[in-house]
VOBA-1610 file (N, C-alpha, C; in pm, whole numbers, padded with zeros to 5 digits, always signed):
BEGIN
Unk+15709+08091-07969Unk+15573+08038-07992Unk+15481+08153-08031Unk+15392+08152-08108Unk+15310+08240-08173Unk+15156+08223-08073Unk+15121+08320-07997Unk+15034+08273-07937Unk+14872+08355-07995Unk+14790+08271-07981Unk+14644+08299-08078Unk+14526+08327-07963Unk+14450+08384-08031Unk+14348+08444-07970Unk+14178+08390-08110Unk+14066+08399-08031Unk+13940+08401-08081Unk+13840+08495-08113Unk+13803+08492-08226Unk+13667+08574-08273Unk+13576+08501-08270Unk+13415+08599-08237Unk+13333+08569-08327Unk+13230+08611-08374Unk+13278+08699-08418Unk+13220+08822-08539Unk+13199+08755-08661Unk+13122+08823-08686Unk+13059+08775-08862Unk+13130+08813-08967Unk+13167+08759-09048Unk+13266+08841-09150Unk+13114+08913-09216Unk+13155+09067-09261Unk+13111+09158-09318Unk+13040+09109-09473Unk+12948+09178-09507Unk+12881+09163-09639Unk+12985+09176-09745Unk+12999+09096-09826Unk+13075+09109-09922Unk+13216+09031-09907Unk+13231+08958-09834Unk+13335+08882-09788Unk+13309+08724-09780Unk+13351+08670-09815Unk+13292+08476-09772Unk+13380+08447-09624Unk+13336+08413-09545Unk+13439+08337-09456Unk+13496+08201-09480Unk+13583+08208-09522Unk+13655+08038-09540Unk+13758+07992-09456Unk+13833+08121-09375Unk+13903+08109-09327Unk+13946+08000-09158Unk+14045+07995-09144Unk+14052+07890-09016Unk+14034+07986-08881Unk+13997+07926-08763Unk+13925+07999-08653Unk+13995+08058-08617Unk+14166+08003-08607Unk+14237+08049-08519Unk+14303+08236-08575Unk+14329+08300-08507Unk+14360+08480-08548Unk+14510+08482-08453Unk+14612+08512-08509Unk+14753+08522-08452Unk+14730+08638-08420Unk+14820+08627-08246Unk+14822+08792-08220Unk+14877+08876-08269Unk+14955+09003-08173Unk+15035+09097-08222Unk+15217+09038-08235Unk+15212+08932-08164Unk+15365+08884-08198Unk+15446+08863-08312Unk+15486+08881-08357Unk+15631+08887-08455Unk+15679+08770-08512Unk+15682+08670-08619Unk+15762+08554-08632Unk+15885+08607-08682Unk+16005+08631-08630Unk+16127+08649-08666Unk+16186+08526-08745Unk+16230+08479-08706Unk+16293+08326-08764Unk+16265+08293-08881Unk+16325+08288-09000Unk+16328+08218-09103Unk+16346+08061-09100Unk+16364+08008-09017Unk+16369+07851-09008Unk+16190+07861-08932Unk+16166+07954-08894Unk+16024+07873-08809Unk+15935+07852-08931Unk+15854+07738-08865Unk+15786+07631-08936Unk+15689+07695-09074Unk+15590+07800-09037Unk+15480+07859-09079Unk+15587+07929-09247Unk+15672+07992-09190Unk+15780+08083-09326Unk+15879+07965-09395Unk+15887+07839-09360Unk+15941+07734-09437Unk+15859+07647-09497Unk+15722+07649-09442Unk+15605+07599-09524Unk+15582+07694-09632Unk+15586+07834-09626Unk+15521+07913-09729Unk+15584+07899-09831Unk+15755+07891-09758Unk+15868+07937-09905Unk+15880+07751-09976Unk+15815+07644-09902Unk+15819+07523-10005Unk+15738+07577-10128Unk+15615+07647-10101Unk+15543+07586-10117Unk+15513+07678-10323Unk+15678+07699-10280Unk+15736+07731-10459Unk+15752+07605-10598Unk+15730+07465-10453Unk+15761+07343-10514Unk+15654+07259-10566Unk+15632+07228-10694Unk+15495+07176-10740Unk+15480+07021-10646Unk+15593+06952-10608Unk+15582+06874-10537Unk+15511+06896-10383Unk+15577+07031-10347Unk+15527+07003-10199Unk+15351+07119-10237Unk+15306+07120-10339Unk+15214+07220-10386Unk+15088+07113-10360Unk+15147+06986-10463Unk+15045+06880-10470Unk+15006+06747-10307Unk+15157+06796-10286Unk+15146+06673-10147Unk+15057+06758-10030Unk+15051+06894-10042Unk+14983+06969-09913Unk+14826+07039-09984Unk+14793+06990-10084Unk+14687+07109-10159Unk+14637+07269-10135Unk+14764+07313-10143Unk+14770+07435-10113Unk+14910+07496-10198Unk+14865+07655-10189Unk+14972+07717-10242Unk+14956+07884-10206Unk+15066+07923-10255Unk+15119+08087-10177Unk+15028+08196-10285Unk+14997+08282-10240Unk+14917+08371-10318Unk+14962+08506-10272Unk+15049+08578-10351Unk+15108+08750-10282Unk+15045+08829-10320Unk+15080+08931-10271Unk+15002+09071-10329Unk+14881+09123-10215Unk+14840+09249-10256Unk+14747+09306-10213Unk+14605+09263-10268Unk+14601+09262-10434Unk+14521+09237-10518Unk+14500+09110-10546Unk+14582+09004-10542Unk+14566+08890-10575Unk+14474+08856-10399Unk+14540+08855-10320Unk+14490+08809-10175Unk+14338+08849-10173Unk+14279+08988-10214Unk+14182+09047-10205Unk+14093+08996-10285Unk+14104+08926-10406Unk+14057+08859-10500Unk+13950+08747-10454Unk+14115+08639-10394Unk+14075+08517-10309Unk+13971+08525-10219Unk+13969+08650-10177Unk+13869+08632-10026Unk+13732+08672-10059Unk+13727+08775-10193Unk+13604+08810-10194Unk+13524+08741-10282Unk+13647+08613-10356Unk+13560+08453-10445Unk+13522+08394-10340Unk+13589+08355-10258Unk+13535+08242-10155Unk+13636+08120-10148Unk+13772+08211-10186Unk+13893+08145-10173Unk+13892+08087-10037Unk+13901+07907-09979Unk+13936+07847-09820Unk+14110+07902-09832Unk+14101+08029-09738Unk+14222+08074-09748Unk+14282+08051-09581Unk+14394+07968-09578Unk+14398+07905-09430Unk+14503+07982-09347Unk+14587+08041-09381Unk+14663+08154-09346Unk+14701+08304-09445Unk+14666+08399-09317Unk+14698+08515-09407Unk+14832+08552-09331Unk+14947+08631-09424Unk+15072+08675-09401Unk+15094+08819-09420Unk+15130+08861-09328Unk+15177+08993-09299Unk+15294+09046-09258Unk+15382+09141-09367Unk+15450+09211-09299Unk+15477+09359-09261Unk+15429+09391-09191Unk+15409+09508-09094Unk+15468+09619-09161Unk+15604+09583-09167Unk+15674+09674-09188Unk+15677+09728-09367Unk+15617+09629-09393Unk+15614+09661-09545Unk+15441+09702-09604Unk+15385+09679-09513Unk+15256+09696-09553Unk+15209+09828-09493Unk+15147+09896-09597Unk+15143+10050-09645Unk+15038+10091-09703Unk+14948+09994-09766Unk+14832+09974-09787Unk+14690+10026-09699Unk+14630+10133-09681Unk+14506+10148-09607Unk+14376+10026-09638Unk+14353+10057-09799Unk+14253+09912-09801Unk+14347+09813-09729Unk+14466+09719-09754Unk+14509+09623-09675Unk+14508+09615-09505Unk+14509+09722-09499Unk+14476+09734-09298Unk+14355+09712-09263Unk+14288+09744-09380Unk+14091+09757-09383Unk+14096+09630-09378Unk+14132+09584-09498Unk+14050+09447-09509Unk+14113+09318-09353Unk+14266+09349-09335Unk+14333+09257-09231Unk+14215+09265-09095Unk+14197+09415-09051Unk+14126+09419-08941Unk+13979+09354-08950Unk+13913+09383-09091Unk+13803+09270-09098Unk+13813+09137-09090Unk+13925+09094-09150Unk+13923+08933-09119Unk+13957+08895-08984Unk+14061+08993-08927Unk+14091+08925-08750Unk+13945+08984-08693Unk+13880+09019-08681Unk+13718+09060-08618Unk+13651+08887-08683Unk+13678+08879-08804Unk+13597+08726-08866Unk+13635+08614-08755Unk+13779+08648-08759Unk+13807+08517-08656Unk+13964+08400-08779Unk+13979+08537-08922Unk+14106+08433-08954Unk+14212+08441-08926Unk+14290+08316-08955Unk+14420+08287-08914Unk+14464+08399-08920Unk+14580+08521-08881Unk+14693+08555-08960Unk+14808+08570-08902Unk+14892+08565-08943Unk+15048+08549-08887Unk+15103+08656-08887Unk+15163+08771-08852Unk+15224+08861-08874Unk+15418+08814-08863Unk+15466+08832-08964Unk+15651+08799-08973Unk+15705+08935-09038Unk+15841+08932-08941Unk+15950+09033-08977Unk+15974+09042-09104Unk+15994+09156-09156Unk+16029+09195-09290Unk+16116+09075-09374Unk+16251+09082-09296Unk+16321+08976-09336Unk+16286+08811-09357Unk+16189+08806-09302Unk+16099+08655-09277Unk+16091+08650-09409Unk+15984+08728-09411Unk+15871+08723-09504Unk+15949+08726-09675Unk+16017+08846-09623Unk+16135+08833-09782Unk+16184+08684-09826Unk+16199+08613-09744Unk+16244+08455-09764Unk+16133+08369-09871Unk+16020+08462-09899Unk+15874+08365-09979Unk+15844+08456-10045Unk+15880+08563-10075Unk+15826+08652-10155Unk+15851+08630-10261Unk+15718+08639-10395Unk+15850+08603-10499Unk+15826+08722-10608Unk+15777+08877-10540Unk+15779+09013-10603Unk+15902+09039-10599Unk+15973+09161-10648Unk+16085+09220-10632Unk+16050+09283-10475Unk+15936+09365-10528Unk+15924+09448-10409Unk+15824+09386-10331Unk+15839+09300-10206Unk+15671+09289-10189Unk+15595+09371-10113Unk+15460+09377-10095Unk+15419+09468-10035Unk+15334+09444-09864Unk+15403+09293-09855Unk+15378+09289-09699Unk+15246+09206-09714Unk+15165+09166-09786Unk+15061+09037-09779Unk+15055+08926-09854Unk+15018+08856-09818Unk+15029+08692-09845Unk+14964+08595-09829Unk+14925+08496-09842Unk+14818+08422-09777Unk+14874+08262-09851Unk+14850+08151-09710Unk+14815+08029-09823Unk+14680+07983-09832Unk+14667+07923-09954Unk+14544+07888-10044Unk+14517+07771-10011Unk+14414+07691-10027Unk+14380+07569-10008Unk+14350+07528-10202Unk+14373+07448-10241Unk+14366+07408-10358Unk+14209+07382-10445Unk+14124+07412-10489Unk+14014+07397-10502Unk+13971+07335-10650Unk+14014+07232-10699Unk+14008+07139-10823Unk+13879+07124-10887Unk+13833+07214-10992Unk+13688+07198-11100Unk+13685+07104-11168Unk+13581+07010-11188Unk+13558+06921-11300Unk+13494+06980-11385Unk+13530+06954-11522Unk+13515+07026-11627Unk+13338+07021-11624Unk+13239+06971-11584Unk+13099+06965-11540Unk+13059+07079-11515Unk+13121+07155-11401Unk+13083+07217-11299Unk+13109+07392-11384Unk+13140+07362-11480Unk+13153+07501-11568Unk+13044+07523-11637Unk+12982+07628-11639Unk+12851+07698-11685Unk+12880+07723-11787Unk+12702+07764-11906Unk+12754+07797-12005Unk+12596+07812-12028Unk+12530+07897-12113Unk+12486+07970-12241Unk+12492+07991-12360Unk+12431+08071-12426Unk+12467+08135-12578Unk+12530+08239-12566Unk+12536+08324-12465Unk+12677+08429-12439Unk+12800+08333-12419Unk+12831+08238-12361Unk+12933+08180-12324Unk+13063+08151-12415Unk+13203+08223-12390Unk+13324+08196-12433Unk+13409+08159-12346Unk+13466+08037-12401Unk+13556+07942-12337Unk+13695+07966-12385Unk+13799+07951-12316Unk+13938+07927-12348Unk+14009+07767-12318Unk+14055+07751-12425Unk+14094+07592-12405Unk+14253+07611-12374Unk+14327+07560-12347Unk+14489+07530-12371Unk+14545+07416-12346Unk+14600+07346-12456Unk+14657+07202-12499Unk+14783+07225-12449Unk+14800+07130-12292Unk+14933+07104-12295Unk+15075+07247-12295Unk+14993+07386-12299Unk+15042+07460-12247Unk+15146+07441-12165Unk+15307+07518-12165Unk+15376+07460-12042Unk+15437+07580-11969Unk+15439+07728-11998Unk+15482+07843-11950Unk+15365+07897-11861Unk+15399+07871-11712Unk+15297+07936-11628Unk+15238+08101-11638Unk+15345+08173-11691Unk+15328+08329-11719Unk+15224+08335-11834Unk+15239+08219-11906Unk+15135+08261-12030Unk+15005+08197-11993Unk+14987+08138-11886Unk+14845+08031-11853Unk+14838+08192-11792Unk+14892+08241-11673Unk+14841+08330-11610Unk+14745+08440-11678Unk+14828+08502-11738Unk+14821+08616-11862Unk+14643+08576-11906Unk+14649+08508-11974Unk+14573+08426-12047Unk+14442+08404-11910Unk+14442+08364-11800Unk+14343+08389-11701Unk+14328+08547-11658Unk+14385+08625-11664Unk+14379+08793-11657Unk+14303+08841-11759Unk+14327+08810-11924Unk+14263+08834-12019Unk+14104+08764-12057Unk+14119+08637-11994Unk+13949+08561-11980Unk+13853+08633-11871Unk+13948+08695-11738Unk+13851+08820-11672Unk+13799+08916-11735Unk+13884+08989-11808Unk+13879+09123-11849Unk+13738+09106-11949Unk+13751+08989-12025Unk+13639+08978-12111Unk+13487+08908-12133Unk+13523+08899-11945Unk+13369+08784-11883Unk+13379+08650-11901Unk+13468+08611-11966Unk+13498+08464-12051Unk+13437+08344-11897Unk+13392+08280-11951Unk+13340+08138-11795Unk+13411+08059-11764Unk+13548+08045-11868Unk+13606+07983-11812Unk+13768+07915-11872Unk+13867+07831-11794Unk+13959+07823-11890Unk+13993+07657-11896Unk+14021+07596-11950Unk+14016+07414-12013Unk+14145+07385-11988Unk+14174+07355-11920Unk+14359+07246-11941Unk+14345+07122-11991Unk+14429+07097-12119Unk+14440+06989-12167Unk+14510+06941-12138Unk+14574+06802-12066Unk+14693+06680-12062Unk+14769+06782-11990Unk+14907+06785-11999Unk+15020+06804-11903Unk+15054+06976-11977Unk+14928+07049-11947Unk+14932+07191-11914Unk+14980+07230-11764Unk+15055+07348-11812Unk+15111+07395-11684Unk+15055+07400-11565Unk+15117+07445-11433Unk+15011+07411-11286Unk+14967+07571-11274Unk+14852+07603-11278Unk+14756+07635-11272Unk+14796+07741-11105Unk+14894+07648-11031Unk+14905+07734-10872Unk+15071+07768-10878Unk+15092+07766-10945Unk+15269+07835-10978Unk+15312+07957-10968Unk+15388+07968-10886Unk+15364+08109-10808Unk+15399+08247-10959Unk+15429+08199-11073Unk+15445+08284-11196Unk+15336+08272-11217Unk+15246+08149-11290Unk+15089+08176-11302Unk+15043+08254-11206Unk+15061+08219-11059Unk+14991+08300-11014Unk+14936+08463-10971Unk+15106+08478-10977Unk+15122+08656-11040Unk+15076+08674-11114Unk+15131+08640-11245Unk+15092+08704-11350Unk+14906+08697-11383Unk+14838+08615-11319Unk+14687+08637-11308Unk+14633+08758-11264Unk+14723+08799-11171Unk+14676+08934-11092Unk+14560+08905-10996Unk+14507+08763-10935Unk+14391+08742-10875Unk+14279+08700-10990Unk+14253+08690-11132Unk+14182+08605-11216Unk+14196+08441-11160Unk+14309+08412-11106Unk+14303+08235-11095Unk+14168+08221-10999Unk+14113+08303-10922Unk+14013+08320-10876Unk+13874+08414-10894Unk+13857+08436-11033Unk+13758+08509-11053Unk+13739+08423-11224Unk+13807+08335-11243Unk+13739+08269-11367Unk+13801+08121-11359Unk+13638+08017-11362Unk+13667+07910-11314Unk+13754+07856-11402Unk+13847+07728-11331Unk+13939+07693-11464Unk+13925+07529-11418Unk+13931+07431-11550Unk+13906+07246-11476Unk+14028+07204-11632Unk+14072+07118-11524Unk+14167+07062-11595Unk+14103+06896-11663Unk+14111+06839-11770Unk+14036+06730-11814Unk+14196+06651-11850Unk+14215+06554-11878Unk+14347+06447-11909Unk+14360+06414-12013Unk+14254+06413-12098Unk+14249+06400-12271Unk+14153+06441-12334Unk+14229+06450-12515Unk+14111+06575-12580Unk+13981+06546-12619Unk+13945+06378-12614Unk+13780+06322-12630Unk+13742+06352-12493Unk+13791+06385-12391Unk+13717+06428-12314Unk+13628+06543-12316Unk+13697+06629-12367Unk+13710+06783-12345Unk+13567+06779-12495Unk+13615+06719-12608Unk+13521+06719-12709Unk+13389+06673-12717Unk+13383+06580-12592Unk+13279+06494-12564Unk+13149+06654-12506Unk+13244+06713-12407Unk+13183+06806-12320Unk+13121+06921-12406Unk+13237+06957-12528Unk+13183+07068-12586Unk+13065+07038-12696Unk+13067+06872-12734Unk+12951+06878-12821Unk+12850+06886-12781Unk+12829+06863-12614Unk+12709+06820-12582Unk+12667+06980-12497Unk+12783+07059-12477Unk+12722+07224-12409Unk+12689+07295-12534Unk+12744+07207-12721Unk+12688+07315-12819Unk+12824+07423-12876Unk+12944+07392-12824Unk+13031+07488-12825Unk+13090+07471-12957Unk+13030+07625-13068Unk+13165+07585-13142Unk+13290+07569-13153Unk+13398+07517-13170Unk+13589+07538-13180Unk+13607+07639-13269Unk+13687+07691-13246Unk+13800+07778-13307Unk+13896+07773-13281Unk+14013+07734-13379Unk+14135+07677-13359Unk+14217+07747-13398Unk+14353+07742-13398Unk+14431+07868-13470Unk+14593+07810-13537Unk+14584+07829-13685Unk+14708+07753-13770Unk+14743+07845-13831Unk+14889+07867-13823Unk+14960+07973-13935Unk+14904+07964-14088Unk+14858+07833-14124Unk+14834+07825-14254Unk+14689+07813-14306Unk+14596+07850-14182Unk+14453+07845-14241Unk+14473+07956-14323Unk+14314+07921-14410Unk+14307+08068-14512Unk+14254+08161-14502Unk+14155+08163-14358Unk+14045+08293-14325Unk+14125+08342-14214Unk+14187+08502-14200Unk+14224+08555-14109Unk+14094+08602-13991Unk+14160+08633-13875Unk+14071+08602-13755Unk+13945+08688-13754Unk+13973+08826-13843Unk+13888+08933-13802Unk+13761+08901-13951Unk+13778+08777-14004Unk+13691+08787-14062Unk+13586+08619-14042Unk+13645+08578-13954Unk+13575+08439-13898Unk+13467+08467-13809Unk+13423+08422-13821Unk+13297+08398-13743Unk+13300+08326-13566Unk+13345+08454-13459Unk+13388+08442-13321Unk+13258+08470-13212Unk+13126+08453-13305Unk+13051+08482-13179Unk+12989+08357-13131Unk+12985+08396-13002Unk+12945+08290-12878Unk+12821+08220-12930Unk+12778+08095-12829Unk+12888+08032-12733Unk+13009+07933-12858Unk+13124+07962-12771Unk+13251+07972-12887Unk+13361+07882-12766Unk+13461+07830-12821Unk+13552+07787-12744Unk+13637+07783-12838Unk+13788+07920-12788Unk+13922+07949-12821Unk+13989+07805-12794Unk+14086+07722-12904Unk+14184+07631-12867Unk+14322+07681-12901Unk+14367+07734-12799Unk+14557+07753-12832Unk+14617+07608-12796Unk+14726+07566-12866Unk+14814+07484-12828Unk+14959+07510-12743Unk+14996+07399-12753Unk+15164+07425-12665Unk+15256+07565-12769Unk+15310+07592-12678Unk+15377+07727-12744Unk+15491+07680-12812Unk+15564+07571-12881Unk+15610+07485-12940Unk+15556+07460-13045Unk+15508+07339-12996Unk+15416+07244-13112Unk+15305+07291-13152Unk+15196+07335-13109Unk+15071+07448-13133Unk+14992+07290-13056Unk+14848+07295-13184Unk+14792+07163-13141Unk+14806+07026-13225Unk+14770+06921-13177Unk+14713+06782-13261Unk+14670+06780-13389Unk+14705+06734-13450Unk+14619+06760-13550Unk+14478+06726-13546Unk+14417+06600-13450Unk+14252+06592-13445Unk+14205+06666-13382Unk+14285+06734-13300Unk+14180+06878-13197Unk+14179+06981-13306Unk+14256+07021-13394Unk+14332+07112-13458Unk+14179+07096-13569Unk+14169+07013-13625Unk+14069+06988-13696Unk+13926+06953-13619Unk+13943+06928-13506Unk+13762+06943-13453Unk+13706+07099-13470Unk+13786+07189-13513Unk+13742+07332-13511Unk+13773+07399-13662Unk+13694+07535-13618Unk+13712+07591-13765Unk+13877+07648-13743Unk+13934+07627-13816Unk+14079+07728-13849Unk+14056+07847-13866Unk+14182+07942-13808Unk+14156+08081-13810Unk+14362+08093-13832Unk+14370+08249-13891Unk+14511+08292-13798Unk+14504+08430-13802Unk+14599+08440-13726Unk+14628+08596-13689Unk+14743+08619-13818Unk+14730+08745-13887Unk+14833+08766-14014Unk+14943+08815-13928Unk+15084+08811-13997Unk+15223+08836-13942Unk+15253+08923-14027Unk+15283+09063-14050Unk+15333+09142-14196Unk+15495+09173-14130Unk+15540+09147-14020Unk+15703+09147-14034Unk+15775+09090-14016Unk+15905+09047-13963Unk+15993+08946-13989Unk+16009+08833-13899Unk+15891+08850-13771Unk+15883+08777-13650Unk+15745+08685-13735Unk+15799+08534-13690Unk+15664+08469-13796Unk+15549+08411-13676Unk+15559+08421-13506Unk+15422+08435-13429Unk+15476+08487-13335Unk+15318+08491-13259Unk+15347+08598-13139Unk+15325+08502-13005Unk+15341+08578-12894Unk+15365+08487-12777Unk+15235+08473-12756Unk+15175+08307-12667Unk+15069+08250-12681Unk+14978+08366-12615Unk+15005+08393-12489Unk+14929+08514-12408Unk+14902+08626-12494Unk+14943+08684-12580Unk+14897+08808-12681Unk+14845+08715-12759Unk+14842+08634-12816Unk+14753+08560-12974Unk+14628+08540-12917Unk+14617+08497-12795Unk+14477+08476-12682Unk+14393+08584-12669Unk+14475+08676-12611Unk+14379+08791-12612Unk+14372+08881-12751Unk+14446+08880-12823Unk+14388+08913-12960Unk+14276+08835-12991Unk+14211+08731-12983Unk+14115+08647-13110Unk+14011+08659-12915Unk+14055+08636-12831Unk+13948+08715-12687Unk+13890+08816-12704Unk+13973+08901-12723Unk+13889+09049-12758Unk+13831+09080-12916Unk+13870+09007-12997Unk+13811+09004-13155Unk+13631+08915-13103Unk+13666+08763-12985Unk+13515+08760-13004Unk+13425+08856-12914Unk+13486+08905-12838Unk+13405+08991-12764Unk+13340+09106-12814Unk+13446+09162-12902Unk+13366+09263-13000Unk+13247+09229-13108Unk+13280+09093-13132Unk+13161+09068-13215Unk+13079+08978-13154Unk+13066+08944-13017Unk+12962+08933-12920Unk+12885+09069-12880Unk+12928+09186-12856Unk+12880+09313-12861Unk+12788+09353-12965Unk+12865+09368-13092Unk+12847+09410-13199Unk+12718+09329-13241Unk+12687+09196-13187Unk+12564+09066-13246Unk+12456+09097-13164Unk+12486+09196-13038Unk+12358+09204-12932Unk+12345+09348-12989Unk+12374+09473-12997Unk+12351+09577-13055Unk+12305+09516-13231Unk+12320+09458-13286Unk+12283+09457-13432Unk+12341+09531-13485Unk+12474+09470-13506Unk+12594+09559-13574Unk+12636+09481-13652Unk+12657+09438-13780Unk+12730+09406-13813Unk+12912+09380-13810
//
């Protein structure tokens, strides 16, 4: 039995408290069958992802992310023996002073849910937090990322890492785009699945309905348009549409926007969706820069 103890300390400036009251002591979960390390390692399953609204979040950086958005993060995971981290001791001892959950499990436990090569001993589960495409902000600075039906979680991830890097507000799932809490999306975000809002909509008059009325131009992207990217016109407020990494897009979404492409000069005829993203990401950002300095 894992026995718990109470805080009630304030979590520190710069921290949200979302967490649950209860703080696990210094005891050990050994057991790979006990309950808490067979919940974590389901929770690889989009089935048991959606039936519990929650999901696994590893890392040092990703965990650190969550807590300082205001991630409802309901258990944090620790393993002792692998955790080596000074900020990670920092931040653990601030949250057990807050009063959150955390579990501490044997190396070997914990290896059972890990899904790093190496992990580094933290973990946490997430509570699921679902945006309606409403609730996304926007301006005349504002760049959006759309993705149609997307189905490779590494490239949704990627693609939320690269909408951080460039302030972007936000990212669009169209129809039966990948899950968004997949423990590959969720790596490969690096902690972006929580620092740039993302709302999933079910069809593309939805999504079109929203952008005529926030003002957003489209920009779409076809091997066979005739204006290459660096000479289109990418400044904000703008909304990127990639399609499925297959099929690309629709042809009526495909055409609600201006056409653009990225040129190919060697024998590979495209590139993977996550690099084509942040290529024409960082092309509008430069000429979002370049439009506030008066640069041509």
């Amino acid at each position: 039995m894992i026995a718990r103890c109470y805080s009630e300390n304030a979590t520190p400036t710069g921290l949200k408290n979302n967490f649950a009251a209860a703080v696990v002591s210094e005891s050990l979960i050994t057991s790979v069958s006990n309950p808490l390390v067979k919940n974590a390692r389901a929770l690889s399953q989009k089935k048991e992802r959606d039936a519990r609204g929650e999901f696994l979040v590893e890392g040092i950086q990703p965990v650190l992310h969550a807590a300082q958005n205001g991630a409802r993060i309901k258990t944090l995971l620790v393993a002792p023996e692998l955790l080596t981290s000074d900020i990670a001791r920092a931040f653990l001892q601030t949250q057990e002073r807050a009063g959150a959950r955390i579990a501490r499990i044997r190396r070997a436990a914990f290896e059972t849910f890990a899904e790093r090569e190496h992990p580094t001993g933290l973990a946490a589960i997430v509570q699921m937090t679902p945006r309606a495409l409403s609730t996304l902000t926007f301006d005349a600075s504002a760049i959006f990322v759309v993705l149609y039906q997307v189905s490779n979680p590494g490239n949704l991830g990627a693609i939320l890492r690269t909408a951080d890097a460039i302030a972007a507000r936000g990212v669009i799932l169209i129809g039966a785009t990948t899950d968004p809490y997949a423990p590959t999306a969720v790596k490969a975000s690096r902690g972006a699945l929580f620092t740039v809002p993302h709302a999933r909509v079910s069809g593309v008059q939805e999504f079109l309905t929203w952008a005529q009325a926030a003002h957003l131009r489209l920009v779409t992207t076809l091997d066979a348009a005739p204006q290459i990217f660096w000479r289109a016109d990418l400044r904000p407020p703008l909304a990127l549409v990639f399609g499925n990494e297959g099929e690309g897009l629709p042809e009526h979404l495909l055409r609600a926007g201006d056409t653009t492409r990225i040129p190919m000069s060697g024998q590979v005829d495209s590139l993977n969706l996550a690099c084509a993203a942040s290529v024409l990401l960082y092309e509008a950002k430069r000429q979002q820069e370049f439009s506030r300095n008066g640069i041509s």
